[in-house]
Backbone as CSV, one residue per row, in Angstrom:
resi,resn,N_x,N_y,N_z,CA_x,CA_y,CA_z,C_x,C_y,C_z
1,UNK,-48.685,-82.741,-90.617,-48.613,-81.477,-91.333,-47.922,-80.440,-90.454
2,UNK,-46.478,-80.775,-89.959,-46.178,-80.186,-89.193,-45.233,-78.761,-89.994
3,UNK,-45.325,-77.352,-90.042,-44.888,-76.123,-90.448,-43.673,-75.447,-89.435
4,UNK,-43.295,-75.084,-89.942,-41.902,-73.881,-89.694,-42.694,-72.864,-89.559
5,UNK,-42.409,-71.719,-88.729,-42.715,-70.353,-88.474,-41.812,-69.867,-88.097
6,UNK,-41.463,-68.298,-89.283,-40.452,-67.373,-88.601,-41.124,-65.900,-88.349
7,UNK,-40.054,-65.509,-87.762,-40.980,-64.063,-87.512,-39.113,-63.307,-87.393
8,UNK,-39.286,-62.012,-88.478,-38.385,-61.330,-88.025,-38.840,-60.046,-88.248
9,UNK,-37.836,-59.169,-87.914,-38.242,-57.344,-87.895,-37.517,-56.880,-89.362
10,UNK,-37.963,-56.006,-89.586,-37.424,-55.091,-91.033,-37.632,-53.980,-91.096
11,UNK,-36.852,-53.160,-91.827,-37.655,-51.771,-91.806,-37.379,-51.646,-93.472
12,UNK,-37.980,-50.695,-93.821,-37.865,-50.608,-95.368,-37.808,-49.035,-95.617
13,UNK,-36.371,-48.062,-96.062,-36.468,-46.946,-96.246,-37.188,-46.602,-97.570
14,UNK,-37.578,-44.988,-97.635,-38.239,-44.700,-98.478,-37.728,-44.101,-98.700
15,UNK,-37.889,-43.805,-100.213,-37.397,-42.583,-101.075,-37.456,-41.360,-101.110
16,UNK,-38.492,-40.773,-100.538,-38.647,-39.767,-99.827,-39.470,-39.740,-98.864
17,UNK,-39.449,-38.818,-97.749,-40.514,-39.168,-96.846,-42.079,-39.296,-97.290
18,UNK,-42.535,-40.253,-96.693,-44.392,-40.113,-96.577,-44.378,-39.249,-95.207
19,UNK,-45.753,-38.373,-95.786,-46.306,-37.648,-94.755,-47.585,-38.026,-94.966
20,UNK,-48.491,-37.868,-93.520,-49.912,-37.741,-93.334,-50.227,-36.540,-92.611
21,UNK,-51.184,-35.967,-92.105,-51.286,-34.430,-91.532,-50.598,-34.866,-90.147
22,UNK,-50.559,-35.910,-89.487,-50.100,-36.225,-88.074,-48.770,-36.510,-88.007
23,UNK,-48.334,-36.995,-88.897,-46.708,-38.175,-88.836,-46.288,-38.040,-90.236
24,UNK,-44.944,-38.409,-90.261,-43.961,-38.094,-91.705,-43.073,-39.662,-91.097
25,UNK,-43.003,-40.459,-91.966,-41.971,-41.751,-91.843,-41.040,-41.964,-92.976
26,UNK,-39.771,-41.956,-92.241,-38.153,-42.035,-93.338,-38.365,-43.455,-93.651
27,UNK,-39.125,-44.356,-93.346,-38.649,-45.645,-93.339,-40.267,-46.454,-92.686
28,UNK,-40.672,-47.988,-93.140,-41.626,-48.395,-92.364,-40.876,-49.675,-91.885
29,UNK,-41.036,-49.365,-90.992,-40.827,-50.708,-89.615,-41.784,-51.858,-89.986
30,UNK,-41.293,-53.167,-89.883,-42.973,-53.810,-90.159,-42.175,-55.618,-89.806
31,UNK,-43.275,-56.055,-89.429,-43.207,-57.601,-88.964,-43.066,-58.272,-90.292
32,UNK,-41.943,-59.923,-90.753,-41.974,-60.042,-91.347,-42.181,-61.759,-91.399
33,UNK,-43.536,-62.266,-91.506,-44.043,-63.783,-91.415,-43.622,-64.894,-92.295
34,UNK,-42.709,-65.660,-92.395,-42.799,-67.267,-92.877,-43.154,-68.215,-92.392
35,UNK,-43.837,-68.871,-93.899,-44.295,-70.275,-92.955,-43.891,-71.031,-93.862
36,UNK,-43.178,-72.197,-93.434,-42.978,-73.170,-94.464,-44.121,-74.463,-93.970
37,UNK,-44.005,-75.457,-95.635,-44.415,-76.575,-95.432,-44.250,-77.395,-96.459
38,UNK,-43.920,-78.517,-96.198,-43.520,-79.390,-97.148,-42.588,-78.757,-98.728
39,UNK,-41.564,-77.657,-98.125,-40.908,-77.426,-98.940,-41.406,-75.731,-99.889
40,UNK,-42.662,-75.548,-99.576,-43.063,-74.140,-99.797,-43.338,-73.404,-98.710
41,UNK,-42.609,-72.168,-99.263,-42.949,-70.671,-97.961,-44.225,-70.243,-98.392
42,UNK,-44.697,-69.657,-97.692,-45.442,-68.292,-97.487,-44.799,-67.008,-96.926
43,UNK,-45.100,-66.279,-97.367,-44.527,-64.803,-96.695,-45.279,-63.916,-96.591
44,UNK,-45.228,-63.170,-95.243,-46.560,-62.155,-95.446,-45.724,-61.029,-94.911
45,UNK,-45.837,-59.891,-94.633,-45.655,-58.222,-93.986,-46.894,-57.474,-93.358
46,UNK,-46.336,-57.065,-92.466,-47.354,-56.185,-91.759,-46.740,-55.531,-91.400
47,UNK,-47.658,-53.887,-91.155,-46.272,-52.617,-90.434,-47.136,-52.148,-89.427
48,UNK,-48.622,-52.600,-89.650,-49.367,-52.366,-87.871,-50.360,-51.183,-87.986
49,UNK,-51.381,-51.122,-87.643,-51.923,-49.510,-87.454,-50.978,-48.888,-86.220
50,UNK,-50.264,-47.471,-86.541,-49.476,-46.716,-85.792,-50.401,-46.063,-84.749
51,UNK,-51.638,-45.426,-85.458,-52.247,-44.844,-84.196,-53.027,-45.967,-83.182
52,UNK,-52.622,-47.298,-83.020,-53.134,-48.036,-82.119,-51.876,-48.832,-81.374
53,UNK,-51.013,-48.103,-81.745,-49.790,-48.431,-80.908,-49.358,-49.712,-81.333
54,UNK,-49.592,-49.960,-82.661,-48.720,-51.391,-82.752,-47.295,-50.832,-83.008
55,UNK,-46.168,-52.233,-83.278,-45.193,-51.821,-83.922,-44.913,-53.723,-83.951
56,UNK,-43.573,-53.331,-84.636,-43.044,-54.550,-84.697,-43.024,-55.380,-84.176
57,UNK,-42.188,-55.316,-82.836,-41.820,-56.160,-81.580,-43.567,-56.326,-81.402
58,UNK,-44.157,-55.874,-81.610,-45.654,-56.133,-80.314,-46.232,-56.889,-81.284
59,UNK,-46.110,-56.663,-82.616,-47.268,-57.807,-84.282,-46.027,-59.000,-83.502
60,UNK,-44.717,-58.952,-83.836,-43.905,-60.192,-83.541,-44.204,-61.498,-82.466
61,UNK,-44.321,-60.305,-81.074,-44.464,-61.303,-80.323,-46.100,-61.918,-79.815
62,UNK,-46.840,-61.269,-80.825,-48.288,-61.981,-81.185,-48.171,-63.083,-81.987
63,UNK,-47.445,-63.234,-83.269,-47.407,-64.297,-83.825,-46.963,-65.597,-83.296
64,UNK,-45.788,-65.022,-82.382,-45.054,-65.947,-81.562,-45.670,-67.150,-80.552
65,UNK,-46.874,-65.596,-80.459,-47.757,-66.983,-78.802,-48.583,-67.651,-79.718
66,UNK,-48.271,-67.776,-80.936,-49.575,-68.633,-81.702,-48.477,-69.469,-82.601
67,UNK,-47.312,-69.564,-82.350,-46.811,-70.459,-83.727,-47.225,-71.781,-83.463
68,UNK,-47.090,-72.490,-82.468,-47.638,-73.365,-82.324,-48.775,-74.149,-82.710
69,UNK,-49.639,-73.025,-82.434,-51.009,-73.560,-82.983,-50.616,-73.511,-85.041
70,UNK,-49.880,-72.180,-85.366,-49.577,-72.798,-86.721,-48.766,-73.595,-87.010
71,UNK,-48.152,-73.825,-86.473,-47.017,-75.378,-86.358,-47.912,-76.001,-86.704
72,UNK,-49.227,-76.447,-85.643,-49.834,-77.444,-85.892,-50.723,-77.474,-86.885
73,UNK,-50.797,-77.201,-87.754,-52.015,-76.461,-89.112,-53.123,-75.653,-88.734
74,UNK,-53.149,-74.604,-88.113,-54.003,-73.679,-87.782,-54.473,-73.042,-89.358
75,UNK,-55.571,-72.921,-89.831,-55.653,-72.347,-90.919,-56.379,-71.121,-90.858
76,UNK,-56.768,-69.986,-91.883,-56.991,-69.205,-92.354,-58.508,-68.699,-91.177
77,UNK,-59.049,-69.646,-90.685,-60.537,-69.697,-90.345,-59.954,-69.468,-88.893
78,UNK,-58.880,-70.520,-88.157,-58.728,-70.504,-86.589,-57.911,-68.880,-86.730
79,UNK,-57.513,-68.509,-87.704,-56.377,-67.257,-87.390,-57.602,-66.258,-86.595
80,UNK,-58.754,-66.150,-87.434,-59.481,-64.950,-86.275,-59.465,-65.194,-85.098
81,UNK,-59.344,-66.224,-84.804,-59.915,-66.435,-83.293,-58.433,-66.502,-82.734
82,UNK,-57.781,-66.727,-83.418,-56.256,-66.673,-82.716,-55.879,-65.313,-82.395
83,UNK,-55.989,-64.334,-83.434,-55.388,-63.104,-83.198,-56.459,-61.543,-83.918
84,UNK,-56.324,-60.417,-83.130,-57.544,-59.389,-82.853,-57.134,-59.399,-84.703
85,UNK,-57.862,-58.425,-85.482,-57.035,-57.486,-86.511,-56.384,-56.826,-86.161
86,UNK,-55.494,-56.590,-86.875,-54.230,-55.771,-86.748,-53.134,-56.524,-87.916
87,UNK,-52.087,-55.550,-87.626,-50.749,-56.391,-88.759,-50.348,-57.436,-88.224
88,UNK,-50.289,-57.893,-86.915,-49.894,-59.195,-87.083,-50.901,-60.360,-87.792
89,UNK,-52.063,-60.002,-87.534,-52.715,-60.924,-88.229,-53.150,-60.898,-90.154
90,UNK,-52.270,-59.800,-90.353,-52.271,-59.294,-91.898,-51.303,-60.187,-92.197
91,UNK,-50.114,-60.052,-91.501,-48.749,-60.703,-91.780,-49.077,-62.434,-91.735
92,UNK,-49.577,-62.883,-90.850,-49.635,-64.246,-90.855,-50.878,-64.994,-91.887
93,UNK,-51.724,-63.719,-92.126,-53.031,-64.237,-93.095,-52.438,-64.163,-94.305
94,UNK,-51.175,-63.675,-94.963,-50.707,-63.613,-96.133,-49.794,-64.613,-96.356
95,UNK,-49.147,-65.287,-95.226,-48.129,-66.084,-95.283,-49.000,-67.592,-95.381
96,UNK,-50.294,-67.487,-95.057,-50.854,-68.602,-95.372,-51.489,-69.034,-96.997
């Protein structure tokens, strides 16, 4: 049951800005998860909690130190223990 894992970056502009009382974003940055297997994807997105300093590159190269283990069929149950919450683990729990 061996899987494909990709991981790339995206940003997605908005139509007009979002604001919150702290931050205003033209655009969300966000990690973007595939997994194939036996001919079907999964796809998931994550854009990270901002006030905990995620971002792209940092959800990305979390998924990265774990493809392996999803290479090897890591499922839905090992993902907690693989990775804290956060968007990377939003992104890869959707792609499953």
């Amino acid at each position: 049951m061996k899987r494909s894992i990709s991981v790339q970056l995206e940003s997605w502009p908005c139509i007009i800005p979002f604001r919150i009382s702290s931050n205003v974003w033209n655009d969300f940055p966000c990690v973007v998860c595939e997994i194939e297997q036996d001919g079907i994807i999964g796809r998931g997105e994550g854009m990270g909690v901002y006030n905990r300093g995620e971002t792209p590159e940092s959800m990305a190269a979390q998924i990265r130190d774990i493809s392996d283990a999803l290479a090897n069929g890591a499922d839905r149950r090992a993902l907690a223990e693989l990775l804290p919450t956060g968007g990377a683990r939003f992104a890869v729990d959707s792609a499953l």
